[in-house]
N, C-alpha and C positions, 0 to 999 in steps of 0.2 A: 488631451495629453496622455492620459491611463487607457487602456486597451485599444489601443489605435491598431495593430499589429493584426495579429493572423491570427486564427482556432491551433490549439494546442489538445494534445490527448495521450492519454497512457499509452506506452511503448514499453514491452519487456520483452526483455530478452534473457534467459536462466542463465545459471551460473555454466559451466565447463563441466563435462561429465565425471560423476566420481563413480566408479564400479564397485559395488559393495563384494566381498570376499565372497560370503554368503546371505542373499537376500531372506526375508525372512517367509517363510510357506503362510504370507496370508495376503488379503485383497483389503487395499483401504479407499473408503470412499470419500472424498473432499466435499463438505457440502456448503453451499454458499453463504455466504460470510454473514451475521447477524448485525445490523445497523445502528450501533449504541449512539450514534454524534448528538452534537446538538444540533440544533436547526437555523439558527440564526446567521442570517449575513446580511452585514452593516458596508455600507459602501459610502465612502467619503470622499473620494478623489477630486468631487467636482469643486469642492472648495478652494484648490487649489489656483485658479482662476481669479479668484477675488486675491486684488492689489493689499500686499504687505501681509501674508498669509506665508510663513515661512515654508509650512510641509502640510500635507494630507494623510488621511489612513484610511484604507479597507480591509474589514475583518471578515472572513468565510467563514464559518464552521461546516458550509458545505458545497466546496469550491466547484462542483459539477452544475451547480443550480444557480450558480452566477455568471453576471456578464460585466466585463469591466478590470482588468485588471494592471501589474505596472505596464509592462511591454506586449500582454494577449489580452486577444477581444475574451475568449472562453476558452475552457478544460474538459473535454469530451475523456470523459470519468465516471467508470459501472462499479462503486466501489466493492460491493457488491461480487457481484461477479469476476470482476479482473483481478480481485487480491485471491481468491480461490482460484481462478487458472493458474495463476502465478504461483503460488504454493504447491500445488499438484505437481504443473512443471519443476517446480524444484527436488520432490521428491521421487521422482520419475529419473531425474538425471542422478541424483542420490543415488539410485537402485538399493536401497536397504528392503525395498517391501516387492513381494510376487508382481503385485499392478498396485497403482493407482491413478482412480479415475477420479472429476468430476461430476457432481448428482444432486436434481431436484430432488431427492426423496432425504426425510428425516430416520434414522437410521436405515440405512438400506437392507434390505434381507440378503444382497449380491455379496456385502462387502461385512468382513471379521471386526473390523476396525474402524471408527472414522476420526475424521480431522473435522473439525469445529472452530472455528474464528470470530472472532465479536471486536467489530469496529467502533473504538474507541473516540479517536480522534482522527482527522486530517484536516487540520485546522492551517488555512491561510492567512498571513498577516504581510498585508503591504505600505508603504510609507514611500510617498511621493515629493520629490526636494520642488518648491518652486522660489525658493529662492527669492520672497518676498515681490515676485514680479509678476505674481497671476501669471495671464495670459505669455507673458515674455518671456516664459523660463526657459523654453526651447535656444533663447540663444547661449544661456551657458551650457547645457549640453552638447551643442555642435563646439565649444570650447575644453569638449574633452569632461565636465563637471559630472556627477551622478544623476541620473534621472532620479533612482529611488531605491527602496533594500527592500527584500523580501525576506520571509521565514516561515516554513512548512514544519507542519509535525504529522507525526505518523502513530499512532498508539494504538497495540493490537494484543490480543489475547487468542494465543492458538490454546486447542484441547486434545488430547487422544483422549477418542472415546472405544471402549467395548460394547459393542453393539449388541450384543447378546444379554446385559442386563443394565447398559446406560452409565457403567461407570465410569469415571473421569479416571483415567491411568498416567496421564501425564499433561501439564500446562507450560505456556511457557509465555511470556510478554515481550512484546519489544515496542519499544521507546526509542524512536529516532527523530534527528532532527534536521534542519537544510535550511542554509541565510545564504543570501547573494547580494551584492551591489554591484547592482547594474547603470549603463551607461551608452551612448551609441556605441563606441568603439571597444567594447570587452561587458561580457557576459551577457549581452543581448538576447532577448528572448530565453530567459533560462528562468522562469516564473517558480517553475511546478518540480520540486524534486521526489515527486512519490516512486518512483521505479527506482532510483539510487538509493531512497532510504526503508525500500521493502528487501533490496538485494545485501543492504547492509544488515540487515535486522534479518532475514529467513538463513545466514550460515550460520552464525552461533546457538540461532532455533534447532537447526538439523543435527548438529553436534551436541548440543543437550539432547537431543532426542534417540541417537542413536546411543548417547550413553546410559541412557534409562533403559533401551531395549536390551545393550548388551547383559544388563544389571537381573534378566528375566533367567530363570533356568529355562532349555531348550524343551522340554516337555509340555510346557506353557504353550507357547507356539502352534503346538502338534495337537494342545487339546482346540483350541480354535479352529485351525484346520480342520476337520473331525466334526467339528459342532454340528447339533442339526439344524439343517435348512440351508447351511456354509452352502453355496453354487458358485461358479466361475461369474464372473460378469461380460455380459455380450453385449456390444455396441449395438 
């Protein structure tokens, strides 16, 4: 009855280009995002089956290493890695910084500044209606009735970091959320809201961010630039 359906997978797309007045004279490096979750995922759906059994649940704490879900088979998900492109990307379209790249290296010698993330949560919670019929629930569904509701969370901890002695210059969180009830005929296949609730959660990050930057005198900037060892970064 639960992940009958297709492979699903992160898709982003950044927000709409905003051109910074004046971008700032440094290079930030984005480095891949630190893995705080928990590990557990608890799958229950198959209950649902057994006569006079109203609903089921599946809990992920790490929806990429499950299989099973309300309307997908699985979540092809680098938490990892696709929330730092994703971030990069946003602040590339920003343009408030010279570049910014993505980087295996822990403070990089290329880059003045880095960006640092530590995944928190993105915790799946599913709950499948069978409507007391086991196996037979599929006919209130074709009667228009819910399959089941979902609810995503997303919980992240961005840093500016100065590379040149490891300080933390600025943090910021974001705590989003994302429910659906789905059904054959409206919201089908809509399991996974991680790109809606990273694109909600990285505008208010960048606008904190740029208001911390503005908050620097301009000399600050010029002494990074300047630093030694500061080099261009080259693909």
């Amino acid at each position: 009855m639960a992940g009958c359906s297709t492979k699903a997978g992160w898709e982003y797309q950044p927000s709409a280009t905003r051109v910074a007045a004046t971008p700032l004279p440094v290079t930030v490096a984005v480095e891949h995002f630190q893995d705080q979750r928990g590990t557990e995922n608890s799958r229950y759906f198959w209950v649902c089956v057994i006569p006079l059994v109203p609903f089921c649940t599946s809990d992920y704490k790490r929806p990429e290493n499950a299989n099973g879900f309300l309307t997908e088979a699985s979540y092809n998900f680098r938490p990892s890695d696709d929330l730092a492109q994703a971030t990069s990307a946003e602040l590339r379209q920003a343009g408030i910084f010279r570049e910014v790249y993505v980087t295996d290296r822990t403070s990089d010698p290329n880059a003045q500044l880095a960006i640092r993330g530590n995944i928190i949560s993105t915790d799946w919670d599913g709950t499948a209606y069978s409507y007391l019929l086991g196996p037979y629930a599929g006919l209130f569904y074709i009667l228009g009735l819910p399959m089941g509701s979902v609810q995503d969370t997303l919980t992240l901890r961005l840093e500016l970091v100065d590379n040149s002695n490891g300080q933390v210059l600025w943090t910021h969180d974001i705590n989003q959320s994302y429910a659906k009830t789905e059904g054959l005929y409206y919201n089908y296949a809509e399991d996974f809201g991680y790109p809606q609730m990273f694109r909600d959660g990285i505008t208010p990050a960048i606008a904190s961010l740029e208001s911390f930057l503005a908050t620097q005198p301009p000399g600050y900037w010029d002494r990074m630039r300047t630093a030694p060892g500061a080099t261009p970064h080259v693909e």
